[in-house]
C-alpha angles and dihedrals in degrees: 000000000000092000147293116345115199129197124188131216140193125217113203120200094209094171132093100246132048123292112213117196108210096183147356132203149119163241102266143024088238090067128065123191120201133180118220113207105198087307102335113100112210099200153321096235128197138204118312112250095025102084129338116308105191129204120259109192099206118177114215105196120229101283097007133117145236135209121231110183109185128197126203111193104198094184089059092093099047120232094324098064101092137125129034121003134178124183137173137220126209138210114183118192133214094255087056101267123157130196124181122211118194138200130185129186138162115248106210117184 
């Protein structure tokens, strides 16, 4: 619980055409996802269904890589929030896609 912890992810187009990403969030107000294009950062985004989430349209070239830099904010759910937590991130692509990246930590008071 000592602050914000951040994990960071790559996303690998590993096939031969281009990869689109229409959106990114995730499973709980306490995490933000964001995408980094060379040095622009498109987010953070939120939980779906708990403020706008907009798509972002992001083309990800054959071979080429993307950036997915995740923040879990323990304090978000007050004292209380401790213990095991799991939460989920999720990019969405144009052709209806969806992976699901994970992280898991244990909140100690």
């Amino acid at each position: 619980a000592a602050g914000k912890v951040t994990k960071e992810f790559t996303l690998k187009n590993t096939s031969a055409s281009m990869l689109t990403i229409k959106k990114l969030y995730t499973s709980c107000m306490c995490t933000s996802v964001s995408l980094f294009d060379g040095d622009n950062k498109l987010g953070p985004f939120g939980m779906q269904g708990h403020g706008f989430i907009p798509t972002v349209n992001k083309e990800v070239g054959a071979g080429k890589d993307a950036k997915i830099e995740v923040v879990f904010d323990p304090a978000a759910h007050g004292p209380s929030g401790v213990g095991r937590i799991v939460r989920n991130i999720f990019v969405e692509t144009v052709d209806g896609a969806k992976l699901s990246l994970e992280i898991e930590a244990m909140v100690t008071p």
